[in-house]
BASELO-931506 format. One record per residue (C-alpha): residue in one letter; z negated, x negated, y negated. Coordinates in steps of 0.1 Angstrom, whole numbers, plus 5000, padded with zeros to 4 digits. Example, Ala and Ser with C-alpha at 12.3 -4.5 7.8 and 13.67 -1.06 7.14 Angstrom:
A492248775045S492948635011
end
This chain:
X068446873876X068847223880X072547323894X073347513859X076347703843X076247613812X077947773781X078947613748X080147853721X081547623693X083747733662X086747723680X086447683717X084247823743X083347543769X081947693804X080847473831X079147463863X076647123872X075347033902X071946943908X073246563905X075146673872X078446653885X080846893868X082647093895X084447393874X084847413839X086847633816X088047603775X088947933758X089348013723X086548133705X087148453699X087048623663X088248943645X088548983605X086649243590X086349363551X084349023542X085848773566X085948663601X083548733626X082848723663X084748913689X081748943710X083449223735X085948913741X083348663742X080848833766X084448893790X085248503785X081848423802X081948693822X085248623841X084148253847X080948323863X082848593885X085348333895X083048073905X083447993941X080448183960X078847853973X078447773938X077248123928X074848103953X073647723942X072947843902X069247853890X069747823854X072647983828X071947743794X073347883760X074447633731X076347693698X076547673666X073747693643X073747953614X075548243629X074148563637X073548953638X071349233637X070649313675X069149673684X066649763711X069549833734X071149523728X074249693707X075049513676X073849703643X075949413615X078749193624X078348863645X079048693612X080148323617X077848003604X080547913577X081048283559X079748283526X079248683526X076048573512X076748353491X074748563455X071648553465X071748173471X073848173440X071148343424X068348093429X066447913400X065447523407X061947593412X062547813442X065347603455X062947323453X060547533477X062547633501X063447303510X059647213510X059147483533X062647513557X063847123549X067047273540X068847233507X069747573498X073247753511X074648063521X076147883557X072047893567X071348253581X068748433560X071048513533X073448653557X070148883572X069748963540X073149093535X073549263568X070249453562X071849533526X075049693546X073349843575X072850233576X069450393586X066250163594X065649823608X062749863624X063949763655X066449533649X066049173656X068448853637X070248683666X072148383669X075248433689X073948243715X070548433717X072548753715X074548623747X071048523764X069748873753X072949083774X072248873804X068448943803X067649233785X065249083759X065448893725X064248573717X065048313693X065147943700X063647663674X066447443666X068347793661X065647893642X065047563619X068847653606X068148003594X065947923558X063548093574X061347903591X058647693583X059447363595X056347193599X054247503611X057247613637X056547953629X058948273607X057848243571X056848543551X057348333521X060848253524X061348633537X060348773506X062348593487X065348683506X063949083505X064049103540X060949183565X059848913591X059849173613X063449133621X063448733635X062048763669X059848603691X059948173696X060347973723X060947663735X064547543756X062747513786X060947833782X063948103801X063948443811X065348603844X068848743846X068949133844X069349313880X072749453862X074149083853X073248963891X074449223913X077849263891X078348893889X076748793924X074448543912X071348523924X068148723907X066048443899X068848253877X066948153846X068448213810X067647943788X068647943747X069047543747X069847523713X072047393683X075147253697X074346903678X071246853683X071946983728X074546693723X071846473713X069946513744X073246473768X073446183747X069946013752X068945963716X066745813710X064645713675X066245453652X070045543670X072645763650X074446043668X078246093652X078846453666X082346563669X084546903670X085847123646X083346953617X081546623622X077746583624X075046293613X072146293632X068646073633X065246153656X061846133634X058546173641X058046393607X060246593583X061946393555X061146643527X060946353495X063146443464X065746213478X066546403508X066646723487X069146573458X070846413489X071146793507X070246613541X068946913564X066146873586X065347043616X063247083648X064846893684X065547093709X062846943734X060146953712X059646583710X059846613669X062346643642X066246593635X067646483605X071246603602X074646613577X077346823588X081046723573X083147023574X086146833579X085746653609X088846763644X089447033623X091846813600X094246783630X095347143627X095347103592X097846763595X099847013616X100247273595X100947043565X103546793580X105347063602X104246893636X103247033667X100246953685X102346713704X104046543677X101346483658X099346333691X102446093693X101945963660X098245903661X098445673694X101545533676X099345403644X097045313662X099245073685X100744953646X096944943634X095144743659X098744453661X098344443624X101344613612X099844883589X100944773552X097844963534X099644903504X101945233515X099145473524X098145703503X094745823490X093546103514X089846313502X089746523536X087446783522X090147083538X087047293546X084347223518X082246903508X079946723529X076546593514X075646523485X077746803470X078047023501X080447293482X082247493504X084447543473X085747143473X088947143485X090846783499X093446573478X096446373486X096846103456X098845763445X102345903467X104945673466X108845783466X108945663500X105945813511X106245923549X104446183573X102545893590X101045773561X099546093551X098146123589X096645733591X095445833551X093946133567X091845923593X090945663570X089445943545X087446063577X086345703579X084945643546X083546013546X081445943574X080545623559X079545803528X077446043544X075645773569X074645573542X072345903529X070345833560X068745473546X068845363582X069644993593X070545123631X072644953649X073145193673X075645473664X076345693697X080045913688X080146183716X083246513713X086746453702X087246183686X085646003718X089846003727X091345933695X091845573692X092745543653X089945753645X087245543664X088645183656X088945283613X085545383620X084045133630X086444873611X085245063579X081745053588X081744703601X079644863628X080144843667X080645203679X079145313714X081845633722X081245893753X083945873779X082246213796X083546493777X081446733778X078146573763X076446893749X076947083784X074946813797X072146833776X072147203781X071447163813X068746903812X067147133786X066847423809X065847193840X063247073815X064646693818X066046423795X069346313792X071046013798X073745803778X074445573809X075545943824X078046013797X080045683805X079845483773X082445223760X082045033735X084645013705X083844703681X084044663646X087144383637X085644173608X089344103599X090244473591X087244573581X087444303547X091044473546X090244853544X087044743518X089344533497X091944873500X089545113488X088144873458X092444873448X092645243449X089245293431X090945323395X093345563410X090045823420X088945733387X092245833368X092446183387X090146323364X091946203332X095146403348X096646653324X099246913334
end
């Protein structure tokens, strides 16, 4: 490997990191991600962002400094901004989940919803970026001749280096690509209004460009450090991870992702009603098959909020359930129904209007019910959404947060009836982004696997739970106020 810093900008944490040419990890730093509200929404604080990075690579020890050949960008995959000639923003860094929008998506008629998934492989929604382009064009004085749609991390890659490119699994979550020919489509451009003009040039993970004289001689690096766009954080992870064909990647942070390697696109009618989005890997070796559920370690800071706990508190509770849940002494009887949908549907719906439910509450309901209700609605959503994939794999890698959460892991694979194989190594993604730029594959051996196995016991328990509470699901629409 390439000694690499790598640099993970997720929904709400920036990860930084510095590997050896072993991949060790010896410096690493977690900072908020860092946003601002405008008129429409939130967006990117990218002052504060570009100083996050900024300070880390400055404070990296100079033997270190001195070792770095690569710098290798992942994020997340539909955000973006129109990006000048002279690298100054021209429209907000808007963020993959705002729906600013959201009418010309609105707007569609079947038939062309029908071919845009043909063409992109995705089902259409305003989180993918060309209706955002299309707004920020809309809302941008003077002309765009030479401004250029960036991803947040292509806009980073484009300060360090001076020059704009896009990446292709960046690219593949914009609606504007054409999947299978891997180049900007005029076809989905002119339905959006919008002139291909403004995506920029292609290129591959592996394919970098070298750091600007400014960025090395204020951050002592050395000149030849590549810049590498590695790609969507999932599908980086993927690589860290070693994925292979036939194995399912759970994907883990603020959401939760689904995500299968296939030699070809999965563009039937079933994958369109099911609103299963298909992509381009990151190395090039073919394409991804991917659900994201909105609700995934976001639902911790949403348990907090709800139940008055703090961070700690509700930590404490977890590992206590779990303790309670793996001895047996959970009366599923007492739990309530939990629909963790706090942030919008997963597929097949995929609203980001749904919003969660908490039903059949006892008298004697307590806070600890709601949380292990929580986790067992993440369960059977991910169960829900796995099940879209037709696969029979019996390999399901989980890598991010919930790698460290006990409950979580054990309902799921209780729930599925499924052996789980969970990353001990942390940082999964910033390991693929660093095989990516050194133009090598990952390993899951490196990430430390355990395995957590599916207890046929509880598994016949939580199936026989949700077939008691089925009626009550049913009855929530007969509910009159």
């Amino acid at each position: 490997m390439k000694p690499t810093i790598t640099i993970d900008i997720g929904t709400t944490r920036v990860k930084l990191g510095f590997f050896d040419a072993d991949g060790n990890q010896l410096a690493s730093d977690k900072q908020p991600t860092p946003n601002v509200t405008d008129a429409w929404g939130i967006v990117y604080d990218v002052d504060a962002l570009l100083a996050i990075i900024m300070r880390f690579v400055k404070n990296l020890e100079p033997a270190h400094k001195d070792a770095v050949e690569r710098i290798a960008i992942a994020g997340v995959g539909e955000s973006g901004g129109l990006v000048g000639a002279d690298l100054q923003l021209r429209s907000p860094m808007i963020l993959w989940h705002d729906q600013r929008g959201a009418a010309l998506i609105n707007g569609l008629g079947n038939s062309a919803r029908s071919r845009i998934y043909r063409v992109t492989g995705l089902p259409p929604n305003a989180n993918y970026a060309l209706s955002k382009v299309a707004w920020a064009v809309a809302n941008t004085p003077g002309g765009t001749d030479d401004l250029r749609w960036l991803n947040v991390s292509e806009y980073v890659a484009a300060w360090l280096t001076g020059e704009r490119w896009a990446e292709y699994s960046l690219a593949s979550r914009t609606m504007a690509l054409d999947l299978r020919a891997g180049v900007w489509s005029e076809e989905m451009c002119e339905l959006a209004g919008v002139s291909p003009g403004l995506f920029p040039e292609l290129r591959h993970a592996d394919q970098g460009q070298e750091i600007s004289k400014e960025i090395a001689g204020e951050t002592k690096l050395p000149s030849s450090v590549s810049v590498h766009v590695v790609g969507h954080d999932h599908m980086v992870g993927a690589v860290g991870a070693g994925l292979r064909k036939g194995e399912v990647l759970n994907s883990t942070g603020t959401t939760e992702g689904v995500l299968l390697l296939s030699d070809e696109p999965s563009l039937d009618s079933y994958s369109a009603r099911s609103m299963l989005a298909n992509g381009l890997a990151c190395d090039g070796s073919g394409y991804t098959l991917f659900a994201s559920i909105p609700t995934g370690g976001s639902a911790f800071e949403t348990l907090q909020r709800m139940l008055g706990m703090s961070e700690s508190m509700l930590a404490t509770c977890v590992a206590a359930l779990s303790e309670r849940y793996l001895s047996g002494k959970i009366d599923l009887a007492a739990i309530p129904v939990v629909v963790p949908q706090f942030r919008g549907s997963p597929p097949p719906e995929k609203s980001s209007k749904a919003r969660g439910l908490i039903a059949n509450l006892s008298s004697d309901v307590r806070a600890e019910d709601i949380v292990f209700g929580c986790f067992l609605g993440l369960a059977i959503q991910f169960s829900t959404v796995l099940e879209l994939f037709r696969t029979d794999t019996t390999t399901i890698k989980v890598i991010g947060p919930a790698s460290e959460n006990r409950l979580w892991l054990h309902l799921k694979a209780d729930f599925l009836g499924a052996d789980l194989s969970v990353s001990k190594f942390p940082e999964v993604v910033s390991r693929g982004a660093q095989a990516l730029a050194s133009a090598q594959t990952g390993s899951w051996d490196s990430c430390r696997p355990s395995a957590v196995q599916a207890d046929p016991g509880r598994h016949a328990q939580l199936r026989e739970w949700r077939e008691s509470v089925r009626p009550v699901m049913r009855n929530l629409g007969h509910i009159a106020w």
